[in-house]
N, C-alpha and C positions, 0 to 999 in steps of 0.2 A: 449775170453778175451775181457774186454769194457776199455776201457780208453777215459780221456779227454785229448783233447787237448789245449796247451797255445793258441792258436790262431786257429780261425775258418776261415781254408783253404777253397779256392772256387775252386779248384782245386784236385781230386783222383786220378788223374792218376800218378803224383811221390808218391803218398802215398803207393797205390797199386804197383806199379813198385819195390819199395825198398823191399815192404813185399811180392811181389813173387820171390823175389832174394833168398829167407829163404828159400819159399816155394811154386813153381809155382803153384799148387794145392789152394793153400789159398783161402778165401772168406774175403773179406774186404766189410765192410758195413760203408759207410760213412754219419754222421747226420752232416753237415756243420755248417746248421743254429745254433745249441748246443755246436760245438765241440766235438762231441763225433764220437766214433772207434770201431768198431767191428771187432776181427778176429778171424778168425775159422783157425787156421793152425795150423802147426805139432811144429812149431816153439814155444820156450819158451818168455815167456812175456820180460825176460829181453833182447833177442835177437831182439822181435821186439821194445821196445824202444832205442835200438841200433842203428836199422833200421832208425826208427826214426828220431833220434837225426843228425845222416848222412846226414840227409836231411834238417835240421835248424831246425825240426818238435821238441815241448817239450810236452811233453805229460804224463801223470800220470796213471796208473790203477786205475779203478774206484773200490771201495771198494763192492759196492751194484750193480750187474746190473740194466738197466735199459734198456724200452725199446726202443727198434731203429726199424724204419720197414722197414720192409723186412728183418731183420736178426732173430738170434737162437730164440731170445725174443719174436720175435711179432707172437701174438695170433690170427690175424686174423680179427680181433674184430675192426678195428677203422671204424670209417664212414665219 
């Protein structure tokens, strides 16, 4: 699941913290500089915007993924 974020945190470690409270297993991929969110966990979208939101964090799913590297998305391919 990708979502943006209302504000582009410099900070993963509350983001990640809230979303392995869901799900300690989770992968969270963080694009700062875009605001954008990646997670891989067992957890449903509206639970991690939950999460989220818990945290001051506002945040949207993104309708189209998009890539983030190093997460589901990336090809391998940038240079």
């Amino acid at each position: 699941m990708q979502f943006e974020l209302s504000t582009a945190p410099t900070d993963a470690a509350p983001i990640t913290a809230a979303i392995h409270a869901l799900d300690p297993h989770a992968r969270v991929v963080l694009d700062a500089g875009r605001g954008r969110l990646e997670v891989l966990a067992s957890a449903s979208g509206e639970q991690i915007l939950d999460a989220l939101r818990g945290i001051g964090c506002v945040a949207r799913p993104l309708e189209k993924e998009v890539h983030i590297s190093g997460g589901s998305t990336c090809c391998g391919h940038c240079g």
